[in-house]
C-alpha positions as CSV (number, residue, x, y, z in Angstrom):
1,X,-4.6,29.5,-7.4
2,X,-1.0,28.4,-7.1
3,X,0.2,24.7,-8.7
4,X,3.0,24.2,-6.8
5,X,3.6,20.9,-9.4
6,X,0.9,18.4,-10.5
7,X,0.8,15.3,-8.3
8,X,3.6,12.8,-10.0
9,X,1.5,9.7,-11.2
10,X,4.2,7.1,-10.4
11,X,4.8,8.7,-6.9
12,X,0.4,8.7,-6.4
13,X,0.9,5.0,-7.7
14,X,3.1,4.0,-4.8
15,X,1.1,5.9,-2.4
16,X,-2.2,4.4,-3.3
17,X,-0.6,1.2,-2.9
18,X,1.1,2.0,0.4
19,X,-2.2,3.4,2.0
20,X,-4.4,0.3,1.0
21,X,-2.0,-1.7,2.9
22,X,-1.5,0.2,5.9
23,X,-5.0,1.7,6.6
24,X,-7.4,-0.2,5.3
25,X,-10.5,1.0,8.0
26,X,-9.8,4.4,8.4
27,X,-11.9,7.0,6.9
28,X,-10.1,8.6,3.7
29,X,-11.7,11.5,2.5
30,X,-8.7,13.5,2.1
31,X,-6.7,10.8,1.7
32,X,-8.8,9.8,-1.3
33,X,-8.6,13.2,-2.9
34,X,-4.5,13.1,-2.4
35,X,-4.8,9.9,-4.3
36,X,-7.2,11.1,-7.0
37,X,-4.6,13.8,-7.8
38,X,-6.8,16.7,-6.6
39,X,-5.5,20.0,-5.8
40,X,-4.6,19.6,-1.2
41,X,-5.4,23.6,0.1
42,X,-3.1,24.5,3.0
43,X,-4.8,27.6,5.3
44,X,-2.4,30.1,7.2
45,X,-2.6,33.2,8.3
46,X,-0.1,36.6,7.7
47,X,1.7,35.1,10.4
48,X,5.7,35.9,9.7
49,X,7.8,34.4,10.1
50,X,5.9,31.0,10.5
51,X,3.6,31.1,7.8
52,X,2.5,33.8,5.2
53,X,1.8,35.1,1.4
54,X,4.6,35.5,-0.6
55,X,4.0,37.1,-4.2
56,X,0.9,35.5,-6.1
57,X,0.3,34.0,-2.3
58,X,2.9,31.7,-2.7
59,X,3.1,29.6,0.5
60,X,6.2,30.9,2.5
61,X,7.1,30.5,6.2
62,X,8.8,27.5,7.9
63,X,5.7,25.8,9.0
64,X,4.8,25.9,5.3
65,X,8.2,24.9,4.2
66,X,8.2,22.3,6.6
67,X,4.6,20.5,5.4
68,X,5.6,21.4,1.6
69,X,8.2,19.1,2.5
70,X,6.6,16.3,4.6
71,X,3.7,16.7,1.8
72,X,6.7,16.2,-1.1
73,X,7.7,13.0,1.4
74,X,4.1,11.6,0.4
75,X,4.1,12.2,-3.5
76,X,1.9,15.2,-3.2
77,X,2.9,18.3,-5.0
78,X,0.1,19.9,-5.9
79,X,-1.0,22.5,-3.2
80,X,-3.4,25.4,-2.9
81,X,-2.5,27.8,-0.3
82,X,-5.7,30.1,1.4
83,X,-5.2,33.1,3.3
84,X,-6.9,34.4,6.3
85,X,-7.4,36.1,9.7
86,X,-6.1,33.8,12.4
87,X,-9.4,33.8,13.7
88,X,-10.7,32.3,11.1
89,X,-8.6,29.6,10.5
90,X,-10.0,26.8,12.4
91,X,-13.3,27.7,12.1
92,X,-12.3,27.8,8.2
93,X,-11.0,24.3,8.2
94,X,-14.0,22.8,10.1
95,X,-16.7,24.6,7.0
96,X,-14.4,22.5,4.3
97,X,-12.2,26.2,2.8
98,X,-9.7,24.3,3.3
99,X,-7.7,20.8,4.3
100,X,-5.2,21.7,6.7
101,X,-4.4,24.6,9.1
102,X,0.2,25.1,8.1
103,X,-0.3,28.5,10.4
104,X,2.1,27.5,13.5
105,X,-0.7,26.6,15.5
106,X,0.3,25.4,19.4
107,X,-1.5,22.5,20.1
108,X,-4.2,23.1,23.2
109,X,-6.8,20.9,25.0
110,X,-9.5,23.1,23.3
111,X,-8.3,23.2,20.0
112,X,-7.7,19.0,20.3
113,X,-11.5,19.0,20.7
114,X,-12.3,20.9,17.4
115,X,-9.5,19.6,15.3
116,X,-6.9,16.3,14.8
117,X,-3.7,17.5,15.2
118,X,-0.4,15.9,13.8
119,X,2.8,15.0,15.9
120,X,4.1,17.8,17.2
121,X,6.8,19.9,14.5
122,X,8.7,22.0,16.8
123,X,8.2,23.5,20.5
124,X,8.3,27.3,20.8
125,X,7.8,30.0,23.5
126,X,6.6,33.3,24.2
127,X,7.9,36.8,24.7
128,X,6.5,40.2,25.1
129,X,7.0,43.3,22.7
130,X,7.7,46.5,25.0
131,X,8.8,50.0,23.8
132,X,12.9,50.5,23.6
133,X,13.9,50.3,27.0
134,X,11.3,48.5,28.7
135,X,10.2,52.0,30.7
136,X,7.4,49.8,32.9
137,X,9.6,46.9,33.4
138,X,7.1,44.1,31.9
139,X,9.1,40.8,31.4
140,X,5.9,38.7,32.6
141,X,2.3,38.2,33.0
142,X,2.4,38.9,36.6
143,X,4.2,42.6,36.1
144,X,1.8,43.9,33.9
145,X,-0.9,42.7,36.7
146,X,0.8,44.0,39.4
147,X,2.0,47.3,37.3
148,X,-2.1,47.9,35.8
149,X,-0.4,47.1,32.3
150,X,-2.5,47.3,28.8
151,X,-1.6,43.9,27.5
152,X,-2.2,43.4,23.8
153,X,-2.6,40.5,21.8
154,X,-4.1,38.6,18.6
155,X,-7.7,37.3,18.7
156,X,-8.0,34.1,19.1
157,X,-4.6,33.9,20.1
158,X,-3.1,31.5,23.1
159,X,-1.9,34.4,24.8
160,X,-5.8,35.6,25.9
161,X,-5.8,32.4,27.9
162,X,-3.1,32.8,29.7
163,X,-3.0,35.9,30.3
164,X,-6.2,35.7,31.9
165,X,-4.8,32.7,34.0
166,X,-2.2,34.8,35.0
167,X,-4.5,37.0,36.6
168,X,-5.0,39.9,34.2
169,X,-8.4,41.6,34.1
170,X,-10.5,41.8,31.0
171,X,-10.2,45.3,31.1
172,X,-6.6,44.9,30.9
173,X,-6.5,43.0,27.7
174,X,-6.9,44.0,24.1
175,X,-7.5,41.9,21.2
176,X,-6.8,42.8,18.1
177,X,-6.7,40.7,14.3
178,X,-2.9,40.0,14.1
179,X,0.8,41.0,14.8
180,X,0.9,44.1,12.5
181,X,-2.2,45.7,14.6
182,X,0.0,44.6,18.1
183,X,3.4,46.3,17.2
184,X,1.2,49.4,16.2
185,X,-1.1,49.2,19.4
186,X,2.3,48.9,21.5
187,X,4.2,51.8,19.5
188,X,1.5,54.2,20.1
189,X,1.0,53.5,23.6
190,X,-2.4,52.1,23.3
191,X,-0.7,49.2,25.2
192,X,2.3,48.2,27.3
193,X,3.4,45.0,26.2
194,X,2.1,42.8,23.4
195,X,2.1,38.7,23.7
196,X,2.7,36.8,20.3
197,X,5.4,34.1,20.2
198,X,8.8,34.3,20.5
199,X,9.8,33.9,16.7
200,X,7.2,36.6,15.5
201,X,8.4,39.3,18.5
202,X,11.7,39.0,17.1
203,X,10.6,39.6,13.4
204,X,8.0,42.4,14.6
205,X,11.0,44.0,16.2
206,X,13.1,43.5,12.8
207,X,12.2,46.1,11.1
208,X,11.5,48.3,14.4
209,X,14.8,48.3,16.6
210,X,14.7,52.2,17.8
211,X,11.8,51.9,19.1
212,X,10.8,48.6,20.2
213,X,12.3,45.4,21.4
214,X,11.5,42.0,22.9
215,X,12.0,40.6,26.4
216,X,13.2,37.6,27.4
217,X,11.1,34.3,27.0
218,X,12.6,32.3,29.6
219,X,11.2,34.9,32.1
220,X,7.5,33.7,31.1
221,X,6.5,30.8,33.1
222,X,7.5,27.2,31.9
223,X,3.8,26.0,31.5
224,X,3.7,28.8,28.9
225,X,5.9,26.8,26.2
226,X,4.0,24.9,23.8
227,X,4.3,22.3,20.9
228,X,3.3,23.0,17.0
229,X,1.9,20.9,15.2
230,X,-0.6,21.0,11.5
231,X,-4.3,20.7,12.3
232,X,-6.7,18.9,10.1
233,X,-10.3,17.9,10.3
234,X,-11.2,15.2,12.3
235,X,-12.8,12.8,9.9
236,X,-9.3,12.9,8.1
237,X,-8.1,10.2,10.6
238,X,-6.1,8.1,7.4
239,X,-4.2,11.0,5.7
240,X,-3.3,12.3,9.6
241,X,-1.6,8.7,10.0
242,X,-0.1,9.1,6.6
243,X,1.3,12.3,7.2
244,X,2.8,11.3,10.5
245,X,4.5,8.9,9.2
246,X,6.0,10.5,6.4
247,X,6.7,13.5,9.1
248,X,8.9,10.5,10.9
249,X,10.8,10.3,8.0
250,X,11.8,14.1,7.1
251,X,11.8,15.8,10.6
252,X,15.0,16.4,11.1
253,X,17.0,15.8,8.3
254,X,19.8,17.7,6.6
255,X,17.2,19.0,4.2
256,X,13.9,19.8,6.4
257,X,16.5,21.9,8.5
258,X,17.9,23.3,5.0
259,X,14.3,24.0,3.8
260,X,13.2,26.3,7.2
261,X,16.4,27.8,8.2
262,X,16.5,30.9,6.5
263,X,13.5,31.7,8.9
264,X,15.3,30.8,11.7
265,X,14.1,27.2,13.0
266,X,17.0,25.5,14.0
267,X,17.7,21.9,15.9
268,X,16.9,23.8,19.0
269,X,13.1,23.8,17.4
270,X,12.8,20.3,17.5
271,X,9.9,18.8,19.4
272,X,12.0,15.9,21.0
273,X,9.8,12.7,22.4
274,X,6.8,14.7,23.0
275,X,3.4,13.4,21.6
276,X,0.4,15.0,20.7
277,X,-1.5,13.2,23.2
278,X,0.9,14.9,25.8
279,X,0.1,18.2,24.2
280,X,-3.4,17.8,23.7
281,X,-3.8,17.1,27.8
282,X,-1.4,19.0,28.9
283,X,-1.6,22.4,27.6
């Protein structure tokens, strides 16, 4: 188990104080075990570059960097990071393994109904994985239906549902438990094009350049561009408000932007005015 630092007692102090004044009805659960100085477990996946184990799983990633940072914002510095399949990270959170989803988790209508999300941390988009060259020409959804493409992608993944949308056949579509399992479905022709987000195509592709690369996002559909945010349970209604507003305070600063850009988020990332609400109905 990794102590990032014990919680600092004069920092708990002020945050005990600060929560009794500003949410006196809402259930605190987590919020009480922040206060008691117990240990907070963040869940993610092997998700690079958004969130994954470092040696002796230390938490690294910029959506981990980023809530290391908002959780640093609310005196808590003592964190406990889980690992698991994507698949089994909400699903995780919900059976108590854990006390927030850091994974870079887009924020859908269906996932607002099993979890509470926070405001949104960034917005992102999609892109496809092809062999070098692009030999079938798949730089959308509607290519590799019209083209009887293999599309592969993560299960549980965002990119079933659209796909699907889009008009792609079960038959068409291959799931499989995470990035590593895409690039090698899509390398050994066991699929055309695999759909995982834009940031992980272009670290999938890293390491891969002769023979691999990534098309463009802007050439998915609009609607396909989602919001980020850090899911927690439901009945965690206090230390969601908490977090939010400590989130107000450090996104975009000199030194969240510090903290995440060696894995590429930049101000471009930035979710702008959009609300979770927005999110939660709207995608």
């Amino acid at each position: 188990m990794l102590r990032i630092k014990k919680l600092i007692r004069p920092a708990l102090t002020a945050m005990a104080a600060f929560f009794a004044l500003s949410y006196p009805q809402a259930q605190a659960d987590l919020l009480e075990k922040a206060k008691a100085g117990e240990t907070i477990r963040i869940g993610f996946a092997n998700e690079i570059p958004w969130a994954y184990p470092g040696e002796g799983n230390t938490p690294m990633g910029f959506v981990n960097a980023y809530t290391l940072g908002v959780l640093k914002e609310m005196g808590i510095t003592d964190v406990e990071p889980v690992v698991t399949e994507w698949g089994g990270l909400i699903p995780g959170l919900k059976a108590n393994r854990f006390d927030m989803i850091t994974g870079g988790m887009y924020i859908l209508k269906e996932r607002c109904e099993n979890v509470a999300f926070s405001d949104p941390i960034g917005t992102f988009g999609d892109a496809f994985v092809v062999k070098k060259g692009n030999p079938k020409g798949l730089n959308n959804y509607q290519d590799i239906k019209n083209k009887g493409a293999v599309f592969v992608t993560g299960a549980g993944y965002n990119q079933i549902k659209v796909a699907k949308k889009e008009g792609i056949p079960d038959s068409s579509i291959m799931q499989v438990p995470g990035p590593t399992e895409i690039l090698a479905a899509v390398k050994a022709g066991r699929a055309d094009a695999g759909g995982v987000p834009y940031f992980t195509a272009l670290n999938l592709v890293k390491e891969n350049v002769d023979t691999v690369e990534v098309t463009d996002p802007a050439k998915l559909p609009k609607w396909t561009q989602h919001w980020v945010g850090i899911a927690f349970r439901k009945d965690d209604t206090a230390f969601v408000k908490a977090f939010n507003e400590a989130q107000k305070a450090y996104l975009g600063t000199d030194a969240m932007l510090n903290s995440v850009a060696q894995y590429g988020y930049t101000q471009s990332q930035l979710p702008g005015d959009v609300t979770t609400a927005y999110a939660c109905a709207n995608r």
